[in-house]
C-alpha positions in Angstrom: 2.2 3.8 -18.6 -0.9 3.3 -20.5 -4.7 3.5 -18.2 -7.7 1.6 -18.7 -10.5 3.1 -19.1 -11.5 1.9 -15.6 -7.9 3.6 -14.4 -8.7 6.7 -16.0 -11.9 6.9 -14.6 -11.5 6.1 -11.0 -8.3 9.0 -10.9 -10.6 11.7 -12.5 -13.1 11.0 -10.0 -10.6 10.7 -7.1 -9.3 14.2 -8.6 -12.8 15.8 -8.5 -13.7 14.3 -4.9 -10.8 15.7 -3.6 -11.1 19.4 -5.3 -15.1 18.9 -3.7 -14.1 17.8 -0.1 -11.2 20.6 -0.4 -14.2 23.3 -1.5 -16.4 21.7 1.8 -13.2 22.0 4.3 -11.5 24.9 2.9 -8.8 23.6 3.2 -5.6 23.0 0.5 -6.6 19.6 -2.6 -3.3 18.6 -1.6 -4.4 17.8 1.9 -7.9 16.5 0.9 -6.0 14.3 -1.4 -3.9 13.1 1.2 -6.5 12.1 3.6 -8.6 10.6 0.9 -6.3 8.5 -0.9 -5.4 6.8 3.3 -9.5 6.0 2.9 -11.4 3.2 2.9 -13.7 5.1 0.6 -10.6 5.5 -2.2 -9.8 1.5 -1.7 -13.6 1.0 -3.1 -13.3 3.4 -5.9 -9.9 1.6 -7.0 -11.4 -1.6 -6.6 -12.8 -2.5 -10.2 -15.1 -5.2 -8.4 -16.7 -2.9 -6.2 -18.5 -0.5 -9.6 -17.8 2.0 -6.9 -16.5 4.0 -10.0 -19.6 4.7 -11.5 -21.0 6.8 -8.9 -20.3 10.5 -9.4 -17.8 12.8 -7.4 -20.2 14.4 -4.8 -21.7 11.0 -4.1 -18.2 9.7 -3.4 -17.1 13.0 -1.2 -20.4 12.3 0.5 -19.1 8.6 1.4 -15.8 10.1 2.3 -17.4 12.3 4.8 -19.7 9.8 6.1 -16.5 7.3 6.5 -14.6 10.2 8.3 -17.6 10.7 10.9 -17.7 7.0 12.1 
């Protein structure tokens, strides 16, 4: 399976959001991964349309946190 560069992107940044939110919670980046890929937050950062993507990985674990306190 061959990634865009937009593909590529939007996993490495799901990847280091997760390992941040798991650092913040101390809990396991299996588990932050879990509960972030069920988020409206990760549907934005897949979403090509949305340039959600070209925000960096704190900025997108802060909008996961903000999503989660709602």
């Amino acid at each position: 399976m061959v990634l865009s560069k937009y593909e590529y992107s939007m996993e490495l940044l799901a990847a280091m959001a997760c390992k941040t939110i798991a650092e913040r919670h101390k809990i396991a980046p299996i588990v932050a991964f879990d509960s972030f890929i069920k988020s409206q937050t990760a549907k934005m950062l897949f979403d090509e349309r949305t340039a959600f993507w070209c925000n960096g990985p704190d900025y997108i674990a802060d909008e996961y946190e903000r999503e989660k306190t709602i």
